[in-house]
N, CA and C of each residue as an Amber inpcrd file, in Angstrom:
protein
   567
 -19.9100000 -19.9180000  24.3930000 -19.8810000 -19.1640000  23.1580000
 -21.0940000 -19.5090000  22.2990000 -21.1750000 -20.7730000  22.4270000
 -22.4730000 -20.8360000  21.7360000 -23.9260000 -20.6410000  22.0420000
 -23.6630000 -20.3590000  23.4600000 -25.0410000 -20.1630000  24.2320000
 -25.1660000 -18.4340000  23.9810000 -23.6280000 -17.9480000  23.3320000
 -24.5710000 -16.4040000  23.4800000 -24.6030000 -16.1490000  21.9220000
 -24.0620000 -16.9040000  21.0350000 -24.5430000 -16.8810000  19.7650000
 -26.0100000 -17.5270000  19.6840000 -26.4650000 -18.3030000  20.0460000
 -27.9080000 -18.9810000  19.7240000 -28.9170000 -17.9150000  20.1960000
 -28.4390000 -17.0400000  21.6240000 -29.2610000 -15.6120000  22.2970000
 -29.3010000 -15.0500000  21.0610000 -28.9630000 -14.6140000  20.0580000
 -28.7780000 -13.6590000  19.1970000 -30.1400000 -13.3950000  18.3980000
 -30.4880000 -12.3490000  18.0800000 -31.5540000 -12.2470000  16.7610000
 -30.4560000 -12.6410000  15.1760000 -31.0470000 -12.7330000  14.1290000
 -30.9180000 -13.1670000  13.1720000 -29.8850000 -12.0580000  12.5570000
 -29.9700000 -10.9300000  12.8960000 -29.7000000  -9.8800000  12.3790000
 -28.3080000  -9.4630000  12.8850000 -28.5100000  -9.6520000  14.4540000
 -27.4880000  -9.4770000  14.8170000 -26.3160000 -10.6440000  14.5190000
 -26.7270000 -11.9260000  14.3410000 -25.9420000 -13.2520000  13.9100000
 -25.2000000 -12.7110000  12.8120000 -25.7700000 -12.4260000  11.8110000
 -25.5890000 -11.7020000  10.5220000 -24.1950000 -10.4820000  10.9810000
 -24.3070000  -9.6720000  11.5310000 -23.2900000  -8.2710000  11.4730000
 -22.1300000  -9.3470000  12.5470000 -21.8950000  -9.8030000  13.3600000
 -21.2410000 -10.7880000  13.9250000 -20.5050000 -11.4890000  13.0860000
 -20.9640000 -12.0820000  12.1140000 -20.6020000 -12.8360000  10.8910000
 -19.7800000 -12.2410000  10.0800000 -20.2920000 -11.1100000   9.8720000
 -19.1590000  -9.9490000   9.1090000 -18.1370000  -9.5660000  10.1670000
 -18.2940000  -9.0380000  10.9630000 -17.4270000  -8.2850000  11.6770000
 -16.2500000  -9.0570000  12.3480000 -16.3960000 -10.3150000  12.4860000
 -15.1950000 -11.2380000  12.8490000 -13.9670000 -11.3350000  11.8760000
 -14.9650000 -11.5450000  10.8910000 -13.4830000 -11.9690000   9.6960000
 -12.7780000 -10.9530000   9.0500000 -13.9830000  -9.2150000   9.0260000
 -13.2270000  -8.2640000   8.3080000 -12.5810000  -7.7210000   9.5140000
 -12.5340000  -7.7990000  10.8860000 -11.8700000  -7.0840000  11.9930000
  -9.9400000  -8.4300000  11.7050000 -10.5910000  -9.6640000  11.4370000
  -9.0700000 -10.3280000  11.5530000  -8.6310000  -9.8350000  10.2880000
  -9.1550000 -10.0350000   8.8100000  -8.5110000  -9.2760000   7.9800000
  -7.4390000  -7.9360000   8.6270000  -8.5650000  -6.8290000   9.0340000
  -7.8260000  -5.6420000   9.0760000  -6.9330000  -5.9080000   9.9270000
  -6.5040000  -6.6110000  11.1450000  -5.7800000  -6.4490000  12.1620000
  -4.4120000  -7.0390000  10.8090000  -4.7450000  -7.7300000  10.8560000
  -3.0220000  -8.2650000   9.6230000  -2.9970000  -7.4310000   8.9110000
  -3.7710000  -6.7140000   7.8700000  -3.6750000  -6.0190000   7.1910000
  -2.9000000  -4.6850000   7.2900000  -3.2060000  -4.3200000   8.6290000
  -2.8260000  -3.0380000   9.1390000  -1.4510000  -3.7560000   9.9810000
  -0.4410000  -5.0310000  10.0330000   0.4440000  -5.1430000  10.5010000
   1.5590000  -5.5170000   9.6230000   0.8750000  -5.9710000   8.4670000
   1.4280000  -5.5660000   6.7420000   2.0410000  -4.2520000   6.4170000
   1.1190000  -3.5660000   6.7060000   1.4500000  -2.1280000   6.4230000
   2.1910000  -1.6740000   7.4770000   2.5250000  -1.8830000   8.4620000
   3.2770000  -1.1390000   9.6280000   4.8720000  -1.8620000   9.1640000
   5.0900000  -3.2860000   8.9740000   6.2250000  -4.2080000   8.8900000
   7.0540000  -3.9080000   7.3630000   6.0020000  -3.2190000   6.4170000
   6.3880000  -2.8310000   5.1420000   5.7930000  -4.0300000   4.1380000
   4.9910000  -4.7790000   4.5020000   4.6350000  -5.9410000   3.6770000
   3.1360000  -5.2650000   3.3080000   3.0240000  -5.7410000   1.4410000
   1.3960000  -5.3510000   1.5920000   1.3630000  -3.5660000   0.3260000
   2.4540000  -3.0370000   0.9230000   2.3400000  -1.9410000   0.3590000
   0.9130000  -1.5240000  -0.0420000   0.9090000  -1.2490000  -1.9340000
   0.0090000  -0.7780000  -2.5020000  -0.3740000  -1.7780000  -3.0580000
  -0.3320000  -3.2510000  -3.0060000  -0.2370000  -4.7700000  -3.5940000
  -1.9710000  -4.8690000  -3.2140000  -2.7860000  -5.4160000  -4.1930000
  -4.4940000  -6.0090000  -3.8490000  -5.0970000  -5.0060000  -3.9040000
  -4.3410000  -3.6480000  -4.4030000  -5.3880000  -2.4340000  -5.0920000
  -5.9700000  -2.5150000  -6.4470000  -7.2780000  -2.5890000  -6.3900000
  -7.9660000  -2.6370000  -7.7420000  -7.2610000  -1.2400000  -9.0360000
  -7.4220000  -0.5090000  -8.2000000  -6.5350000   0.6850000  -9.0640000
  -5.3690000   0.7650000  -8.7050000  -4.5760000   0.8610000  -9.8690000
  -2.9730000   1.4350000  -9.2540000  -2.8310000   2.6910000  -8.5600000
  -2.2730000   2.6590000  -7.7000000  -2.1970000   4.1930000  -7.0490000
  -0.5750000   4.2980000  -6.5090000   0.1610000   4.1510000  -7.6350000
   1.7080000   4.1470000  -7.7600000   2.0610000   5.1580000  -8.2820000
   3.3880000   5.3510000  -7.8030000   4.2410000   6.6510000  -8.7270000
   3.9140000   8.0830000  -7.6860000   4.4970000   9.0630000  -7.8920000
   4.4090000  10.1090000  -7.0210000   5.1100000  11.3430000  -7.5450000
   5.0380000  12.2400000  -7.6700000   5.4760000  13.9870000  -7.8370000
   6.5600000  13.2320000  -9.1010000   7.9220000  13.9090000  -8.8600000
   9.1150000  14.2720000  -9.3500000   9.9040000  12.9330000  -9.7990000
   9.8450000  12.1470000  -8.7090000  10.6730000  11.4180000  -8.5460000
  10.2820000  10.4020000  -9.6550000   9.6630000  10.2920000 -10.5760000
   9.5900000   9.2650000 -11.8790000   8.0110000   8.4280000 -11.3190000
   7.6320000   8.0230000 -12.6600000   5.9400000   7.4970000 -12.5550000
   5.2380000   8.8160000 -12.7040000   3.9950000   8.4230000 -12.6330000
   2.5900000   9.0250000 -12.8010000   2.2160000   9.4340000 -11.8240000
   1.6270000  10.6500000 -11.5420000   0.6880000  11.1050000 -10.3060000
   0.0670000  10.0690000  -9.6030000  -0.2100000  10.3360000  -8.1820000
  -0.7090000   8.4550000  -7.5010000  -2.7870000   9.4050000  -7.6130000
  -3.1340000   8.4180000  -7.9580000  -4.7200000   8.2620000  -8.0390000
  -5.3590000   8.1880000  -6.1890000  -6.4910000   8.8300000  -7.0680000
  -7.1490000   8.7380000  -5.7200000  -8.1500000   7.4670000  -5.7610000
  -7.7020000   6.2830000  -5.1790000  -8.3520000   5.1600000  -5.3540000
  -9.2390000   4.9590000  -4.2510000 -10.5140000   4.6610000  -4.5440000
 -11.2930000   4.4590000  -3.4120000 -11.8340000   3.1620000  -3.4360000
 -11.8610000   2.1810000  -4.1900000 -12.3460000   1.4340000  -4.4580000
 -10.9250000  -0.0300000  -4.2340000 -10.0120000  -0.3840000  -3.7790000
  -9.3140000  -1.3620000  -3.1210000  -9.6920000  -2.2040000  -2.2880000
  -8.8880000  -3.2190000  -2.2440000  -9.3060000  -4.0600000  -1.2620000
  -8.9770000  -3.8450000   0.3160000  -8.1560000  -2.5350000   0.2890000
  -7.8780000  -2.3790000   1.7250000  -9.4410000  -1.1420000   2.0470000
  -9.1420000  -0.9580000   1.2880000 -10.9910000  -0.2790000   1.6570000
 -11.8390000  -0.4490000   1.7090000 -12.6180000  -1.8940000   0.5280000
 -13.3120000  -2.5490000   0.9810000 -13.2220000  -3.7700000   2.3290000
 -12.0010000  -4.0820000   2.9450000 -11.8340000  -4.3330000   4.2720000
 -12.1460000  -3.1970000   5.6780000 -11.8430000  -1.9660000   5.0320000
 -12.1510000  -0.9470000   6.3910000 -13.7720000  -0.9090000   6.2850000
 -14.4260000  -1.0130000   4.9900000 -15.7090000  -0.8100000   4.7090000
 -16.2610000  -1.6140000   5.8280000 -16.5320000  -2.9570000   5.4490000
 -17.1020000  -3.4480000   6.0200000 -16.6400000  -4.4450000   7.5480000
 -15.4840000  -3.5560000   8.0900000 -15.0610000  -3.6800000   9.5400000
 -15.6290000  -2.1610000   9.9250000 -15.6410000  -1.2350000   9.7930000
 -16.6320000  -0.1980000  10.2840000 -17.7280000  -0.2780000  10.1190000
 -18.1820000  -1.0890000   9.1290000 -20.0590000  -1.3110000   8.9300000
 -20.9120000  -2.1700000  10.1310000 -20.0310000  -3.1910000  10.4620000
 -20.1040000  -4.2750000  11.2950000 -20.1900000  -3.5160000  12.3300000
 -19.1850000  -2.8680000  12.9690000 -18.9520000  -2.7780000  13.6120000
 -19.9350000  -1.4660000  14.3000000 -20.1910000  -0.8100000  13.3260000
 -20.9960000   0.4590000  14.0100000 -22.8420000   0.0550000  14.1900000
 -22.3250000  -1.3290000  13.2600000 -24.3240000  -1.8020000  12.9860000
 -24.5530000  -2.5650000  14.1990000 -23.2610000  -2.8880000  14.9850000
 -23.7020000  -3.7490000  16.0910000 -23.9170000  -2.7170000  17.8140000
 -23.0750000  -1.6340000  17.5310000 -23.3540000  -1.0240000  18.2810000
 -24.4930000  -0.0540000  18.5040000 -25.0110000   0.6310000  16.9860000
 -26.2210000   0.9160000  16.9690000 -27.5510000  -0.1910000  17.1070000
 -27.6600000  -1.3440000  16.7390000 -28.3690000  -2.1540000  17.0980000
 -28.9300000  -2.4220000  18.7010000 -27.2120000  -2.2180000  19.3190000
 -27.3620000  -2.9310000  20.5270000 -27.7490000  -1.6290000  21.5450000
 -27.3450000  -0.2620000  20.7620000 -28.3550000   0.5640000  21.8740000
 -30.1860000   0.8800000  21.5420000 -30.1040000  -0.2680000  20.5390000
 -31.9010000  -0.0230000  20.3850000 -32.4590000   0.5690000  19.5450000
 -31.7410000   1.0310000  18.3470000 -31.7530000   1.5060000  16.9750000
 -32.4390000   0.2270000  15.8830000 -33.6280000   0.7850000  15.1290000
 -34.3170000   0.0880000  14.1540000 -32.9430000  -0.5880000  13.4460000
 -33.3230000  -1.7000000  12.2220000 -32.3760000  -2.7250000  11.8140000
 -32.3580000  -1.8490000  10.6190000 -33.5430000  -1.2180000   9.9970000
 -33.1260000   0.0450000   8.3220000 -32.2230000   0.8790000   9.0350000
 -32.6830000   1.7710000  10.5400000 -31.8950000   2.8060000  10.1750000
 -30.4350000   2.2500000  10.9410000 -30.3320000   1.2210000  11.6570000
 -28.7380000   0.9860000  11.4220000 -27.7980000   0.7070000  10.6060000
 -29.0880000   0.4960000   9.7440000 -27.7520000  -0.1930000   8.3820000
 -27.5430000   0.8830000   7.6080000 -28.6760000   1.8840000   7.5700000
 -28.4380000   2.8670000   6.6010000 -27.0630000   3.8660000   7.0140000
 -27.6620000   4.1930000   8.9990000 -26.6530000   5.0640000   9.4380000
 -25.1300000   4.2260000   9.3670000 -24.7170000   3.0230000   9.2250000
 -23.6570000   2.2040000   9.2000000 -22.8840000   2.0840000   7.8810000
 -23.9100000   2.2040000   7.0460000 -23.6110000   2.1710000   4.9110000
 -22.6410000   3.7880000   5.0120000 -23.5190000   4.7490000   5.8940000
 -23.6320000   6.0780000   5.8190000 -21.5550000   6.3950000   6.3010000
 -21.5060000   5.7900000   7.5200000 -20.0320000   5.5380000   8.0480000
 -19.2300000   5.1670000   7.9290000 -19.3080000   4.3510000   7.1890000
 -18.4780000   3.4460000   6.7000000 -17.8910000   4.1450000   5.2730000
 -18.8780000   4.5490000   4.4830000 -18.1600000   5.2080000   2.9040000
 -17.6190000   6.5890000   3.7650000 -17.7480000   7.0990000   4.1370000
 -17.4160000   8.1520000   5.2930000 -15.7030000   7.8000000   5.3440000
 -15.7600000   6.8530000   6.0160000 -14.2520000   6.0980000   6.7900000
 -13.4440000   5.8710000   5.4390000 -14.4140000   5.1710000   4.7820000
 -13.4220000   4.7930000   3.1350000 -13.0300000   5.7350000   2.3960000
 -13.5120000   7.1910000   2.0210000 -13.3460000   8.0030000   1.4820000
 -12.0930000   8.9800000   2.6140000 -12.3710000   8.8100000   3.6010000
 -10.9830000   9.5210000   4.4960000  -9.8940000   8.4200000   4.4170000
  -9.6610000   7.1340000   4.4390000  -8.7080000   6.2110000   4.2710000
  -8.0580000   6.5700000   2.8400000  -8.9810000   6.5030000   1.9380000
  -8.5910000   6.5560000   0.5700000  -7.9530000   8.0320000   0.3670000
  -8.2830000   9.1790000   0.7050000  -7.5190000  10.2960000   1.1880000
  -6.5730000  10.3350000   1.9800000  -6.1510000   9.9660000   2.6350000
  -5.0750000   9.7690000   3.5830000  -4.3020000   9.1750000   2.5010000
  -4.1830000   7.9790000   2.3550000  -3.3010000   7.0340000   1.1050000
  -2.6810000   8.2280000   0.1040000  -3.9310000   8.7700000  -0.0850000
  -3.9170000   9.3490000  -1.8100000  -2.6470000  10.8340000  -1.4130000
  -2.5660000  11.4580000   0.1380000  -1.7600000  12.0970000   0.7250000
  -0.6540000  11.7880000   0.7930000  -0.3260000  10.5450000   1.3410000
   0.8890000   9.9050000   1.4770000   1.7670000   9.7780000   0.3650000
   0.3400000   9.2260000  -0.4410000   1.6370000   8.8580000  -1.7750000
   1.7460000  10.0760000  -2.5580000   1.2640000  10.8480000  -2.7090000
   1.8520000  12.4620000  -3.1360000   2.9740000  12.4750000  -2.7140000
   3.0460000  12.5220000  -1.2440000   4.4510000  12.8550000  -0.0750000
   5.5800000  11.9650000  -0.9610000   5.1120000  10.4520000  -0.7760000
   6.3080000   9.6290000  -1.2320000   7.4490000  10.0190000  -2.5740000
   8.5810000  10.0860000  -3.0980000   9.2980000  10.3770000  -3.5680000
  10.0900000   9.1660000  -4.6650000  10.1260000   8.2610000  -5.4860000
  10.7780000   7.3030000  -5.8740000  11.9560000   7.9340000  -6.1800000
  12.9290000   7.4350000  -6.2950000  14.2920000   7.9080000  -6.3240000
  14.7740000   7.9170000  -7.7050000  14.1450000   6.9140000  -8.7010000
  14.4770000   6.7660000  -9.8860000  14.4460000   7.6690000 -10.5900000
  15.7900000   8.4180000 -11.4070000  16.1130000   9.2290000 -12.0270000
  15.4390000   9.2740000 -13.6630000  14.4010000  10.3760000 -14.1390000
  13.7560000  10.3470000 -15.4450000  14.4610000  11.0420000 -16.2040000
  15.5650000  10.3860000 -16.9300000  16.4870000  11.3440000 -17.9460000
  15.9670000  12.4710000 -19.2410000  14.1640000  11.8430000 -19.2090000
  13.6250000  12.6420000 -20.0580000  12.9940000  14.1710000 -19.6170000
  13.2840000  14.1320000 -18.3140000  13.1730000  15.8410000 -17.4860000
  14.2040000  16.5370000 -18.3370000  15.1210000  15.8970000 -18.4770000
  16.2740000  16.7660000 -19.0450000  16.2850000  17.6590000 -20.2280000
  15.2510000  17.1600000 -21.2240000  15.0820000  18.0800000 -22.4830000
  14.8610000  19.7900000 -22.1210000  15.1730000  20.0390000 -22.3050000
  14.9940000  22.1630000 -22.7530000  15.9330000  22.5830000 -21.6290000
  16.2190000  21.7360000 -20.6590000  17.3000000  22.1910000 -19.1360000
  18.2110000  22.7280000 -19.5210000  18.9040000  23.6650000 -18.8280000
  20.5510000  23.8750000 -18.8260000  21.6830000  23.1070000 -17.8280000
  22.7280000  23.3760000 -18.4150000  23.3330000  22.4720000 -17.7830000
  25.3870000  23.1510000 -17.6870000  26.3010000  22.3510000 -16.8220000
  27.2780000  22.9760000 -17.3530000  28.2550000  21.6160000 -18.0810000
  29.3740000  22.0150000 -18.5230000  29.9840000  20.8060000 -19.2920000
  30.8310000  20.8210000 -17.9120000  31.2870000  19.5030000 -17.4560000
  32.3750000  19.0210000 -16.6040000  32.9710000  18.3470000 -17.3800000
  33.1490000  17.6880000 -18.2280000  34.4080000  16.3460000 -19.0470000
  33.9630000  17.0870000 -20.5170000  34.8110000  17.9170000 -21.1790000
  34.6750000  18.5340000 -22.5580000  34.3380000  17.4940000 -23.1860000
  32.9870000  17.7820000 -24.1510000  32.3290000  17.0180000 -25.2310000
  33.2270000  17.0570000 -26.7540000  33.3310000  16.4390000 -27.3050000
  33.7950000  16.1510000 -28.5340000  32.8700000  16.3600000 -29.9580000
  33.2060000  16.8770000 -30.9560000  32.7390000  17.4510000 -32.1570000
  31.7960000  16.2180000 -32.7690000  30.6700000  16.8900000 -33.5290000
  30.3590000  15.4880000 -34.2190000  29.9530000  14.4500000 -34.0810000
  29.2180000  14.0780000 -32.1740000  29.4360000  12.9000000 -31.8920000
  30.5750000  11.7530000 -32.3330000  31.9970000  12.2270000 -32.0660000
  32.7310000  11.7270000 -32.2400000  33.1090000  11.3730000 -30.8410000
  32.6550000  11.6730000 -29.6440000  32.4530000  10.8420000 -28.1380000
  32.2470000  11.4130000 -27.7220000  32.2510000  11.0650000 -26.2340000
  31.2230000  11.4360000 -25.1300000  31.9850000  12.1460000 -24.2520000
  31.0770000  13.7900000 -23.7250000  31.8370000  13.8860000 -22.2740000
  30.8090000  13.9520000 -21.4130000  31.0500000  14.7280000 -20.1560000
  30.1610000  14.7500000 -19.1120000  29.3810000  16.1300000 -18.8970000
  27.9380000  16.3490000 -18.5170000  27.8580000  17.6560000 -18.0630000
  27.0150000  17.1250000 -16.3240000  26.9480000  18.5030000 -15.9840000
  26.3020000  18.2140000 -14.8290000  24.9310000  19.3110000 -14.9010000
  23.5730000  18.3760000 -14.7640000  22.6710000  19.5310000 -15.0170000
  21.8310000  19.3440000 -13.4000000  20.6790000  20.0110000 -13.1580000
  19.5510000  19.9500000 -12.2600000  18.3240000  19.1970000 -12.8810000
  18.1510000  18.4370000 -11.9830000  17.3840000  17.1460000 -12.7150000
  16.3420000  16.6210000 -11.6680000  15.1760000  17.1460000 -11.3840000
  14.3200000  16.5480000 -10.3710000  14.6910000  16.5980000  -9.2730000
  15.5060000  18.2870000  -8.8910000  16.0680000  18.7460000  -7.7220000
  17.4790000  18.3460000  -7.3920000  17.8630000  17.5720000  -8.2830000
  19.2490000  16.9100000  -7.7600000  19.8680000  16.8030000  -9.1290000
  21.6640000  17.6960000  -8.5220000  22.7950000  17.6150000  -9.2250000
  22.9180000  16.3520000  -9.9750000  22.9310000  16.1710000 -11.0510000
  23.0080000  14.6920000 -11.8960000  24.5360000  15.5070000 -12.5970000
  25.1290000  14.2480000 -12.7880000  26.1130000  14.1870000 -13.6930000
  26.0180000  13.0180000 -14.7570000  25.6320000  13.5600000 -15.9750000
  24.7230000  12.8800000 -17.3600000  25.9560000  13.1640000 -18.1560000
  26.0580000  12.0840000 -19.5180000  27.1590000  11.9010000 -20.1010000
  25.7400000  12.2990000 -21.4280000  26.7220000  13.5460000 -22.2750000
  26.7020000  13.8970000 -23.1300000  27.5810000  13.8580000 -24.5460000
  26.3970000  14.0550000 -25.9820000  27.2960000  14.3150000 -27.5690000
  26.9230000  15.5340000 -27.5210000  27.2040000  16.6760000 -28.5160000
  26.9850000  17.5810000 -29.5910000  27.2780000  17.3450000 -30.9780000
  26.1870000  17.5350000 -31.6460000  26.4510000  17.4710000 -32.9690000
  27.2280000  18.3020000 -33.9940000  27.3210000  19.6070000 -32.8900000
  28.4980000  20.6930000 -33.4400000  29.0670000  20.4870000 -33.1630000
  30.1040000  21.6480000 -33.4320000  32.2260000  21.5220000 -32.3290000
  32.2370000  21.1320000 -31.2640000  33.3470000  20.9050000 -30.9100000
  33.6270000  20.6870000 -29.5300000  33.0980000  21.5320000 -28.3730000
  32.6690000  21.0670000 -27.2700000  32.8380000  21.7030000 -25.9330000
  33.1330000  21.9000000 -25.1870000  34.1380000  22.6730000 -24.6080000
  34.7380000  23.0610000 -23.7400000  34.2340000  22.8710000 -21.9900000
  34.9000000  22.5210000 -20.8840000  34.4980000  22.3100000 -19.5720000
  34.2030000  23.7420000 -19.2770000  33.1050000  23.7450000 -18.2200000
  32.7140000  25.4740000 -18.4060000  31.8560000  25.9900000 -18.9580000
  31.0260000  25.2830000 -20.1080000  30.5460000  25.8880000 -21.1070000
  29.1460000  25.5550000 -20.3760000  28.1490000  26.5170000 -20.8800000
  26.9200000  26.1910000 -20.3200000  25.8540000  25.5300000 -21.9360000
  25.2310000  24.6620000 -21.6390000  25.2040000  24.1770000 -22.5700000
  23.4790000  24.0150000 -22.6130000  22.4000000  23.8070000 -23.6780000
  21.3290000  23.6020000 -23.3270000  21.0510000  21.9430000 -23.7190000
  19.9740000  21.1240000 -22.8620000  19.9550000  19.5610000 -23.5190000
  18.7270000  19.8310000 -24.5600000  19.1040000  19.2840000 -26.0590000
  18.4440000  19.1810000 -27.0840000  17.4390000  17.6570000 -27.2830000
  18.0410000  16.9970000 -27.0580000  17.3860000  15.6350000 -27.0640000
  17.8190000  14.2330000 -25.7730000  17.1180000  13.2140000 -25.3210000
  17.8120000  12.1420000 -25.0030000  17.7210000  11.3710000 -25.9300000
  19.0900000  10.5400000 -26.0360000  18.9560000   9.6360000 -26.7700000
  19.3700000   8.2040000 -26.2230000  18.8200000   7.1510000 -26.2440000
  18.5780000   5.7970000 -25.9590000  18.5190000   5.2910000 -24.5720000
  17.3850000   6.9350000 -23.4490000  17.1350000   7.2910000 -22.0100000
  18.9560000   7.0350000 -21.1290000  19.7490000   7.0450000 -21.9370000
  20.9260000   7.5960000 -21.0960000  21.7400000   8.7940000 -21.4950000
  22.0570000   9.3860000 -22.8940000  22.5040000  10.1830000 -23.2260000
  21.7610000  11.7960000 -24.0270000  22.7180000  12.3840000 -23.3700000
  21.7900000  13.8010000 -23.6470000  23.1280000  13.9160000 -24.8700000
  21.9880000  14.9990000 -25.7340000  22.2700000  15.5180000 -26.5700000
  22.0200000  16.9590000 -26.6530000  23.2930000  17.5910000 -26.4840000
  23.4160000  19.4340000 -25.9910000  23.7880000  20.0820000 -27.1460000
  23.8040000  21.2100000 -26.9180000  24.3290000  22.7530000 -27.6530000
  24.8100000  23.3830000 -26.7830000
């Protein structure tokens, strides 16, 4: 091993040097992510949250540490193979810089796909304002207590415990949500 590292030009010692440690990085990295460990965890940008299901739109992050790991395990890796078929040391690095943001910008797209797809389950009671809904457990006058309605809520039947500040409401009644109040209770008409 050391007789074919000492063969080496300087240059090539150099992309060798890189390409060992960001190829073992990625191999764990990418067995993190298969096992469920790792998630979106060591991203410089958050790129959390998704559509409907509660949180923020997920970002298109290009700049992470799982990307700067693919970066420079494809840089290495393409600078040693262009090298070794006889390609100048500028234009391998340039054509390798060139492949590599290439690879990072499709990784970081892919991600930025996925987590669109992904769904959190956590219910945002504040969708509920301007919705309709029907009463199931008749509401009481006055906020003088609570009943139940059942509205459509981020695609899914919720059954949310409601006041009215007017009369009573009857089961049946279709009702509109006016406010939440203290992110568990709606407040209808």
């Amino acid at each position: 091993m050391t007789e074919w590292l000492n063969s080496m030009a300087l240059f090539e010692k150099i992309l060798w040097y890189i390409s060992i440690p960001a190829s073992v990085l990625f191999v764990i990295q990418m067995i993190m992510t298969f096992i469920g460990i790792g998630g979106e965890s060591g991203d410089i940008e958050d790129s959390e949250g998704a559509g409907d299901g509660g949180g923020d739109d997920p970002t298109f992050a290009v700049f992470t540490v799982r990307n700067f790991i693919i970066f420079f395990t494809v840089f290495s890796w393409c600078a040693i193979t262009l090298y070794n078929a006889g390609i100048s040391e500028i234009v391998t690095v340039l054509i390798s810089i060139v492949v590599a943001v290439i690879v990072m910008f499709v990784v970081a797209g892919l991600f930025y796909g996925i987590m669109r797809l992904a769904q959190n389950g956590t219910m945002n009671i504040n969708h509920a304002k301007g919705k309709m809904g029907e009463v199931y457990i008749p509401i009481p006058a006055k906020r003088s207590g609570v009943g139940k309605v059942h509205i459509m809520l981020q695609g899914v039947l919720r059954e949310v415990e409601a006041i009215t500040e007017g009369k009573s409401i009857p089961r049946g009644t279709i009702i509109k949500v006016v406010d939440v109040i203290n992110n568990n209770l709606l407040l209808v008409e």
